[in-house]
N, CA, C and O atoms as a GROMACS GRO file, in nm:
protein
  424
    1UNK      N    1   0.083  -0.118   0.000
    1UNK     CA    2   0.000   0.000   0.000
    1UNK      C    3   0.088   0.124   0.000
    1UNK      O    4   0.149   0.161   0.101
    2UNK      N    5   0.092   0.171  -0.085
    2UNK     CA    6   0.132   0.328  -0.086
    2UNK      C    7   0.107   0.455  -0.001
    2UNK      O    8   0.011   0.531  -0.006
    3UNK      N    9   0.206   0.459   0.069
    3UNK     CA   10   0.199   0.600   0.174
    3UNK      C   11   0.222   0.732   0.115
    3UNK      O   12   0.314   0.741   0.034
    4UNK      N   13   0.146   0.845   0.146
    4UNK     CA   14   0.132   0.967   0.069
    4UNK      C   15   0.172   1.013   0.171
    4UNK      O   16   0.110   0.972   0.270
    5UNK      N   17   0.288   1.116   0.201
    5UNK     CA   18   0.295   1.242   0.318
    5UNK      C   19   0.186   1.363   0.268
    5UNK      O   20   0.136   1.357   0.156
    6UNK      N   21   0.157   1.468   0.359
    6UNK     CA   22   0.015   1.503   0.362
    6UNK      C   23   0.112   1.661   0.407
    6UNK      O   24   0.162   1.649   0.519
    7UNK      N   25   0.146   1.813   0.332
    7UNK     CA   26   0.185   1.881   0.346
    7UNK      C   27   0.068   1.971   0.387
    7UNK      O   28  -0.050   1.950   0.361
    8UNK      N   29   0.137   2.111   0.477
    8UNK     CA   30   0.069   2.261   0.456
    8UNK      C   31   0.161   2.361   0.425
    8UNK      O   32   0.274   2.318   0.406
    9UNK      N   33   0.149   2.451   0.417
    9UNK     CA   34   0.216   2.562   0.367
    9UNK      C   35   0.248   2.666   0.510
    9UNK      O   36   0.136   2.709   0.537
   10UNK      N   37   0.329   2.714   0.592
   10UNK     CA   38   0.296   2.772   0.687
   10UNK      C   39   0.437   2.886   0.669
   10UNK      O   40   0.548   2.853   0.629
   11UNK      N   41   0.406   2.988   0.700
   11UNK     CA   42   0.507   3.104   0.702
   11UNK      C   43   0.562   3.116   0.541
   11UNK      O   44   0.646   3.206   0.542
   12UNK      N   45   0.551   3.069   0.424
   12UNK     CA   46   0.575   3.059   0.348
   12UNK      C   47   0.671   2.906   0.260
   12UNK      O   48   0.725   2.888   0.151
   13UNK      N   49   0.654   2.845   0.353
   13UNK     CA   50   0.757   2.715   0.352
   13UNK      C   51   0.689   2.612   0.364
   13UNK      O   52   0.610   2.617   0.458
   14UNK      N   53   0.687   2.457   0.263
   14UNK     CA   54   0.624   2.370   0.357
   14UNK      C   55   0.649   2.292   0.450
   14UNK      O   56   0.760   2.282   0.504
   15UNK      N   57   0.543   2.223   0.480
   15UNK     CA   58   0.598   2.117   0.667
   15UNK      C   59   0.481   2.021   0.648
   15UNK      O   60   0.362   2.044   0.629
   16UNK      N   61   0.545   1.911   0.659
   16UNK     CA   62   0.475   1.776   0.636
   16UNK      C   63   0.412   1.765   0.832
   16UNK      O   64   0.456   1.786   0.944
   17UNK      N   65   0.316   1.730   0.781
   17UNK     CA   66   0.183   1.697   0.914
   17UNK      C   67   0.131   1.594   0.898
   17UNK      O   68   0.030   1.586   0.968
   18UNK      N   69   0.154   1.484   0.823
   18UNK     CA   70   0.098   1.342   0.854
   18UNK      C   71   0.083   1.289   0.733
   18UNK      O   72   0.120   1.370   0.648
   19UNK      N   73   0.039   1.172   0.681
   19UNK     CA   74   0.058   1.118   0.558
   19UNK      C   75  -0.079   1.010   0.551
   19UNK      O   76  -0.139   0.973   0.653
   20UNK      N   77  -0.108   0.977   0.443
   20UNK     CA   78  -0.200   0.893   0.371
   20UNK      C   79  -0.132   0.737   0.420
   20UNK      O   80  -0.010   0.729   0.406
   21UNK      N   81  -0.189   0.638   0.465
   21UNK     CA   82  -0.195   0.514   0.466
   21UNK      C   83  -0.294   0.420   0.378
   21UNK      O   84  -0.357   0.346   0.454
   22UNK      N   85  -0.314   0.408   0.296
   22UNK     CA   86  -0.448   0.321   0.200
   22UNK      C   87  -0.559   0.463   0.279
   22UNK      O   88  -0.547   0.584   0.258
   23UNK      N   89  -0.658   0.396   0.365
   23UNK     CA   90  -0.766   0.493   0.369
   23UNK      C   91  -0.779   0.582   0.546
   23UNK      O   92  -0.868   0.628   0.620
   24UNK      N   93  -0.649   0.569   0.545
   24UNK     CA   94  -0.594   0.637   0.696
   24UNK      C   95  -0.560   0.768   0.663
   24UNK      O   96  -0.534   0.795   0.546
   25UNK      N   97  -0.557   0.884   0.784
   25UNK     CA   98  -0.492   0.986   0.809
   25UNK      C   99  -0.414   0.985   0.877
   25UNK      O  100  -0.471   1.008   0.984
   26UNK      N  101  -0.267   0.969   0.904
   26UNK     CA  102  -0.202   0.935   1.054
   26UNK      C  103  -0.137   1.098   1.025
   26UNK      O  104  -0.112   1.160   0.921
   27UNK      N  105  -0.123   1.134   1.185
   27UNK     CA  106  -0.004   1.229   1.198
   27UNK      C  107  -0.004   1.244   1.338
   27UNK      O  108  -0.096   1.218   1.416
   28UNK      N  109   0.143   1.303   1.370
   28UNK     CA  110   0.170   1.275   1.492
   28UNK      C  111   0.179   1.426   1.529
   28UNK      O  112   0.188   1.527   1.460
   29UNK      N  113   0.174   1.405   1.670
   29UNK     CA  114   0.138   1.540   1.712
   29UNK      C  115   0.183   1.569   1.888
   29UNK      O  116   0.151   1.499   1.984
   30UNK      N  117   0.256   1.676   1.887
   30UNK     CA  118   0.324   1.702   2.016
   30UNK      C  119   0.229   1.786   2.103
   30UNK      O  120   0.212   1.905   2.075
   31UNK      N  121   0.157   1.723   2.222
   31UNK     CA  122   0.068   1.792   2.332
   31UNK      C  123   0.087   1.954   2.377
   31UNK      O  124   0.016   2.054   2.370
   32UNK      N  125   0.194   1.928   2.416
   32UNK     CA  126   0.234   2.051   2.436
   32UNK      C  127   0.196   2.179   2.329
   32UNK      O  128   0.140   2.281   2.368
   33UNK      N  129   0.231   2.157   2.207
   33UNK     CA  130   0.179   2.223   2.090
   33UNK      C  131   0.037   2.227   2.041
   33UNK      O  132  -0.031   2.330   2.041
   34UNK      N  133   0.004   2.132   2.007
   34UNK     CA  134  -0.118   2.078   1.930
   34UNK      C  135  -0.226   2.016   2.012
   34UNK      O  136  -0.304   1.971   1.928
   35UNK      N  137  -0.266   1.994   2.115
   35UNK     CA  138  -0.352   2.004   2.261
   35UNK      C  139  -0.439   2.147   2.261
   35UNK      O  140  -0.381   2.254   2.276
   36UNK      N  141  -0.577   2.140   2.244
   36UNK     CA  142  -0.604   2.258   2.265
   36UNK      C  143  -0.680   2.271   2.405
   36UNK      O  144  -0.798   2.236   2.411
   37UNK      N  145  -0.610   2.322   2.524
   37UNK     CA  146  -0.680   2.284   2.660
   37UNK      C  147  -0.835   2.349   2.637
   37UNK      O  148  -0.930   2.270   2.642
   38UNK      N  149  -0.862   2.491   2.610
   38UNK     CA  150  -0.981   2.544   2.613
   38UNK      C  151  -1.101   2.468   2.577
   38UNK      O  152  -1.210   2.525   2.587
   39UNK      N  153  -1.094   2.317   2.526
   39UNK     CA  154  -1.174   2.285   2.430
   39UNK      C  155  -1.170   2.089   2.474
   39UNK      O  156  -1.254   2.002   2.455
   40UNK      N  157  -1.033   2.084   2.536
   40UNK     CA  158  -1.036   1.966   2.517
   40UNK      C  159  -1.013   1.879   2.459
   40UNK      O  160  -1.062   1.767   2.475
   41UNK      N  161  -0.928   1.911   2.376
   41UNK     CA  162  -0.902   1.799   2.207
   41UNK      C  163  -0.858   1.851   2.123
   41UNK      O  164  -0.851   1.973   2.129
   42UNK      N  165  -0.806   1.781   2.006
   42UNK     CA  166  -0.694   1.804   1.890
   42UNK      C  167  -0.780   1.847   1.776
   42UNK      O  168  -0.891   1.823   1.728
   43UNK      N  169  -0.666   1.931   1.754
   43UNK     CA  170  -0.705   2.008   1.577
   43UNK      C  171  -0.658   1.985   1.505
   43UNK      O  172  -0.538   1.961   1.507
   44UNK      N  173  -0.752   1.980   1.378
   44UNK     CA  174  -0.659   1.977   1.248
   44UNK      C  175  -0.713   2.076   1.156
   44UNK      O  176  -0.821   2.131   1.176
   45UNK      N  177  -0.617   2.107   1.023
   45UNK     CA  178  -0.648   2.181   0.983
   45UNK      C  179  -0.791   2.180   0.890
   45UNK      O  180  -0.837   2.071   0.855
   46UNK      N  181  -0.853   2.295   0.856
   46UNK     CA  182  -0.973   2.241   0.791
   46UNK      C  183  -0.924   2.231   0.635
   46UNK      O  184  -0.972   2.153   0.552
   47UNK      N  185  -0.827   2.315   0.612
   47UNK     CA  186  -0.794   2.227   0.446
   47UNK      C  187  -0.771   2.084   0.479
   47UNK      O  188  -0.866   2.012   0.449
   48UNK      N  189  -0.674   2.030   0.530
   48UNK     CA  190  -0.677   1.917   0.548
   48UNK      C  191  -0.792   1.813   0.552
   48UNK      O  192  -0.777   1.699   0.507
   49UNK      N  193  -0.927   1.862   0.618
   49UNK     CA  194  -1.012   1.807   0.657
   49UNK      C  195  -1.089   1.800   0.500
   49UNK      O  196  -1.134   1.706   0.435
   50UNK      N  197  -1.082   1.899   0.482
   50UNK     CA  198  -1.156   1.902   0.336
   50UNK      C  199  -1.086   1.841   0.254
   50UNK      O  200  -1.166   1.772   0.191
   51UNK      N  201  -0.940   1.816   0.198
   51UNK     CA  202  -0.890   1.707   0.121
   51UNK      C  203  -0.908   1.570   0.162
   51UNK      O  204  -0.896   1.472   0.090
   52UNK      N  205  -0.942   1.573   0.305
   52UNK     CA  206  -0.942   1.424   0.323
   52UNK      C  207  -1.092   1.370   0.242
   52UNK      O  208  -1.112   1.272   0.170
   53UNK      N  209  -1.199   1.494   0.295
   53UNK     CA  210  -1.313   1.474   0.240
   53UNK      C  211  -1.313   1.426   0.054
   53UNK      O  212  -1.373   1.342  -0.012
   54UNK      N  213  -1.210   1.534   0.027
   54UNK     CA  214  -1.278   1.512  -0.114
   54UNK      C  215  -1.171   1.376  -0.196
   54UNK      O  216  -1.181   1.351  -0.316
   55UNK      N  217  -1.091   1.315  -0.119
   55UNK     CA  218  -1.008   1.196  -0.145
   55UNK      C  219  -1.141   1.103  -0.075
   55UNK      O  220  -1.142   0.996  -0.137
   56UNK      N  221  -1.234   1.104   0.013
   56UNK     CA  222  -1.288   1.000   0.068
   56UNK      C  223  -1.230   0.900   0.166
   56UNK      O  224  -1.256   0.780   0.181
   57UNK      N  225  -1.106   1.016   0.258
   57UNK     CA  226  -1.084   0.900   0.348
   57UNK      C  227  -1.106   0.988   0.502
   57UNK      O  228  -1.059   1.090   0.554
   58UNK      N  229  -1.194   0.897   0.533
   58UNK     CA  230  -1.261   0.909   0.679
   58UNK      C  231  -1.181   0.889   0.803
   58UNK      O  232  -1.164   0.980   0.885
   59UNK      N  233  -1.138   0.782   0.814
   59UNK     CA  234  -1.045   0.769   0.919
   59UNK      C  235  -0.903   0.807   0.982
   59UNK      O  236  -0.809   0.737   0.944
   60UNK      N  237  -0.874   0.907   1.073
   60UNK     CA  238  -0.754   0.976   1.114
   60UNK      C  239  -0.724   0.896   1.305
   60UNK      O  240  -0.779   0.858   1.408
   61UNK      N  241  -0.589   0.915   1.229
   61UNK     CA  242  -0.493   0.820   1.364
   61UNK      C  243  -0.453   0.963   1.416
   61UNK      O  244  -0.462   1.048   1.327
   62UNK      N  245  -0.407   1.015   1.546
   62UNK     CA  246  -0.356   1.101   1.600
   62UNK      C  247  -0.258   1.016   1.730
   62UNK      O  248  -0.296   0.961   1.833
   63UNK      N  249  -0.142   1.032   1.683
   63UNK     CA  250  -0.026   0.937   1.720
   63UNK      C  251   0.064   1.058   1.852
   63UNK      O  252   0.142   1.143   1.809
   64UNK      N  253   0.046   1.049   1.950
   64UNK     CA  254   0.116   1.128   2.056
   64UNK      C  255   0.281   1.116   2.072
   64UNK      O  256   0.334   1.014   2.116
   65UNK      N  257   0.343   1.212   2.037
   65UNK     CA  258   0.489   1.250   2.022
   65UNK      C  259   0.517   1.209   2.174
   65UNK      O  260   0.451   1.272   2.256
   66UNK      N  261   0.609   1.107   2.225
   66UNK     CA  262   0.654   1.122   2.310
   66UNK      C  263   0.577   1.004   2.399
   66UNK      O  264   0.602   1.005   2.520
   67UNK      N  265   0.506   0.926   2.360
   67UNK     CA  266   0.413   0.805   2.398
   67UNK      C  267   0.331   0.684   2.327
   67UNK      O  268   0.339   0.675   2.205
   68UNK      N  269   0.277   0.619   2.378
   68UNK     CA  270   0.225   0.526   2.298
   68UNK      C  271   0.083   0.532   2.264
   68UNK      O  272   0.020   0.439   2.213
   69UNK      N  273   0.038   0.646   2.295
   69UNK     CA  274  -0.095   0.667   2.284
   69UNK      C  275  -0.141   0.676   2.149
   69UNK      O  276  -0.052   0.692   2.066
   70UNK      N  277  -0.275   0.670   2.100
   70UNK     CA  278  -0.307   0.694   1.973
   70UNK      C  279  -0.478   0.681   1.992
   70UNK      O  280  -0.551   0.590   2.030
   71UNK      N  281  -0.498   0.811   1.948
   71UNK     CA  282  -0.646   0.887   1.936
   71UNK      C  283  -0.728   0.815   1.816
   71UNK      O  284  -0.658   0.851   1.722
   72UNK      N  285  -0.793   0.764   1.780
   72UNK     CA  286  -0.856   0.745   1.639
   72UNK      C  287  -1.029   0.787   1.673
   72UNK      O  288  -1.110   0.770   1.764
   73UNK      N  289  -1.023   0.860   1.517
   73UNK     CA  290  -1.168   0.893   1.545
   73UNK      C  291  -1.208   0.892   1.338
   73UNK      O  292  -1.181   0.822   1.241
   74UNK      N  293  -1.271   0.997   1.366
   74UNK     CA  294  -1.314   1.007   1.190
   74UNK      C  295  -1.319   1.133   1.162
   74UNK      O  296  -1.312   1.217   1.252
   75UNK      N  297  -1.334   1.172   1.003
   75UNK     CA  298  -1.335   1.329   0.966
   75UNK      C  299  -1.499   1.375   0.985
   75UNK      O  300  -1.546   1.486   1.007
   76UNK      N  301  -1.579   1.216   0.964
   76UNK     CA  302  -1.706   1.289   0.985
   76UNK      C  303  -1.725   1.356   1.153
   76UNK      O  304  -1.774   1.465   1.183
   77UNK      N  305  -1.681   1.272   1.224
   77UNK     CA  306  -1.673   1.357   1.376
   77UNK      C  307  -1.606   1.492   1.379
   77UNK      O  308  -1.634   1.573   1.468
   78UNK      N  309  -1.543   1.512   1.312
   78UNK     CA  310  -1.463   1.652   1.334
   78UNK      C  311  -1.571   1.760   1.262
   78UNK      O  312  -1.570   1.878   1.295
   79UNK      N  313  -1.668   1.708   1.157
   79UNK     CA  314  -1.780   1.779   1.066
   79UNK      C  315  -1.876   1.753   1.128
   79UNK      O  316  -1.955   1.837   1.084
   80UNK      N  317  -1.943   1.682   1.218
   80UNK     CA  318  -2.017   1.695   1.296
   80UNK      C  319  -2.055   1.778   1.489
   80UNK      O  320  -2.150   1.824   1.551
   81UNK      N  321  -1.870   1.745   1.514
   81UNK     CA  322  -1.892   1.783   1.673
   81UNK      C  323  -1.754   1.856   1.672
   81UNK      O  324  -1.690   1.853   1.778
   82UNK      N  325  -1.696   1.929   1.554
   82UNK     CA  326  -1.599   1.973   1.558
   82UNK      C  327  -1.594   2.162   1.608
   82UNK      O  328  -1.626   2.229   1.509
   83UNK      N  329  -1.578   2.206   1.669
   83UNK     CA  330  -1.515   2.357   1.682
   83UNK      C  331  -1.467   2.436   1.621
   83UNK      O  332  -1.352   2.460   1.658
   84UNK      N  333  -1.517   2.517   1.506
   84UNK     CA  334  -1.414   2.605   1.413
   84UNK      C  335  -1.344   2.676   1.511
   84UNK      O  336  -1.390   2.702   1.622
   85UNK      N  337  -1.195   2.720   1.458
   85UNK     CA  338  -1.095   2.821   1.511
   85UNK      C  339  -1.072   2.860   1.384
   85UNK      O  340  -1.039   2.778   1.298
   86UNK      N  341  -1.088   3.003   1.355
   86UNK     CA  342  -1.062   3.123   1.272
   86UNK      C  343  -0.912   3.125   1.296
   86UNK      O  344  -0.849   3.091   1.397
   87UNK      N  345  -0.865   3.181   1.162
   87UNK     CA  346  -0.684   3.143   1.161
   87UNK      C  347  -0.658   3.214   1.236
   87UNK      O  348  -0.568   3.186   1.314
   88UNK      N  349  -0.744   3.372   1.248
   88UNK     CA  350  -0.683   3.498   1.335
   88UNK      C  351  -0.662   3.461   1.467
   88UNK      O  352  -0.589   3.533   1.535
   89UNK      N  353  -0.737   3.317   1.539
   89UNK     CA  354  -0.743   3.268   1.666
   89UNK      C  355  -0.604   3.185   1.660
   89UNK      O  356  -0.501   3.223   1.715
   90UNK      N  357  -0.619   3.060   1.582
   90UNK     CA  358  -0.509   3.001   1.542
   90UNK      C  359  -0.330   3.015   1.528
   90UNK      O  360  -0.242   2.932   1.551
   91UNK      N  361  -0.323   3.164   1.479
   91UNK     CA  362  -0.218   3.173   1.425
   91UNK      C  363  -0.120   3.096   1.290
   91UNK      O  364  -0.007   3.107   1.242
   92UNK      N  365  -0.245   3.011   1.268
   92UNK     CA  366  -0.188   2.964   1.099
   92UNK      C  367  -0.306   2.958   1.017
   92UNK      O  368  -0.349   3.055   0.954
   93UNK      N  369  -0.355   2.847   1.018
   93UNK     CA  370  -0.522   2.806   0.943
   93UNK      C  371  -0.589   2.817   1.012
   93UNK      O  372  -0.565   2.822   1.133
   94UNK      N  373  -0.723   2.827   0.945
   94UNK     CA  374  -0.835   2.788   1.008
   94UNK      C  375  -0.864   2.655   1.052
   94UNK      O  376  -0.926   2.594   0.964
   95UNK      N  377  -0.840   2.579   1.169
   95UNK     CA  378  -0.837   2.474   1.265
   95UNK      C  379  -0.946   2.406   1.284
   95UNK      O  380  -1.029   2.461   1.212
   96UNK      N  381  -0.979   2.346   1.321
   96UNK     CA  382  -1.122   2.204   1.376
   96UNK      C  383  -1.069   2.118   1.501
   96UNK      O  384  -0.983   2.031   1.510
   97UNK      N  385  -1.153   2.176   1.592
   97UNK     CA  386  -1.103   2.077   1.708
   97UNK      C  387  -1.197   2.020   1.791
   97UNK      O  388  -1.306   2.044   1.842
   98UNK      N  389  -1.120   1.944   1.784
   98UNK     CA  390  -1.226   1.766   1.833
   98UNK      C  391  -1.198   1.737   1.973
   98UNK      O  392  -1.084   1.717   2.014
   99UNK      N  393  -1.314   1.735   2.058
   99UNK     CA  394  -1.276   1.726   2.202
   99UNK      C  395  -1.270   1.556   2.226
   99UNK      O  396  -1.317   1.470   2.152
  100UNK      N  397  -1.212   1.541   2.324
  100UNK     CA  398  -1.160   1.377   2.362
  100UNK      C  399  -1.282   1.284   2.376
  100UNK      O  400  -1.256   1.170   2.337
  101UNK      N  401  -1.383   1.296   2.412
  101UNK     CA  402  -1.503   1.233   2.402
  101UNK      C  403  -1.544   1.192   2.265
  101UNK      O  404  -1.629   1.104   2.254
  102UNK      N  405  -1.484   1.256   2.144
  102UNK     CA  406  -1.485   1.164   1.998
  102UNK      C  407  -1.459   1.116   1.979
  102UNK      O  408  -1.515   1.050   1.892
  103UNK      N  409  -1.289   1.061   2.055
  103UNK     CA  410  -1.175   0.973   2.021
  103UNK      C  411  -1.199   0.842   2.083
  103UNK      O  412  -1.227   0.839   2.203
  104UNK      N  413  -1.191   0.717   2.006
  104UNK     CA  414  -1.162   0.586   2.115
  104UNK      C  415  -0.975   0.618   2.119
  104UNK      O  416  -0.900   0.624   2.022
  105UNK      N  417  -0.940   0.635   2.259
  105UNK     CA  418  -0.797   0.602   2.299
  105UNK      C  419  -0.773   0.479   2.318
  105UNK      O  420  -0.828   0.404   2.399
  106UNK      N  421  -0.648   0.442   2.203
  106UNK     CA  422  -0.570   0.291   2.198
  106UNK      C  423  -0.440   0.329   2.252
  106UNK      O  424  -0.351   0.245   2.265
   0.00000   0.00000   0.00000
């Protein structure tokens, strides 16, 4: 199965954020950074969310930097019970964040 890395564009440069597995989203993600306490749960970007949409792949792994943890949930949960963050909030994109009650933790 062919793995796709999964880029954004940020400050003018790109930076790889997780990659295609067959019909997976995996990317890994450091708490400290990417944890949004106010809310409870991880973001992703909404371009992202929307390419995953329009490739048709539903399922995203969120792999914890620094542990063995791993979040899995779906893109339809993030389009259903997800939180917009406006980039001006953000400081890069416009964000989607998914509080921990979406995720089964493995």
């Amino acid at each position: 199965m062919k793995v796709e890395p999964v880029f954004i564009v940020t400050n003018k440069r790109m930076k790889q954020i997780g990659y295609i597995d067959g019909e997976r989203y995996v990317t890994d993600r450091d708490t400290k950074k990417h944890w949004f306490r106010k809310y409870s749960g991880w973001a992703i970007s909404k371009g992202v969310l929307d390419a995953l949409k329009s490739r048709l792949i539903n399922t995203i792994i969120i792999r914890v930097k620094n542990s063995k943890t791993l979040y899995l949930t779906t893109r339809e949960q993030y389009e259903i019970w997800g939180t917009i963050i406006p980039a001006k909030m953000s400081k890069e994109d416009t964000q989607v964040v998914l509080s921990l009650e979406h995720f089964e933790v493995m």
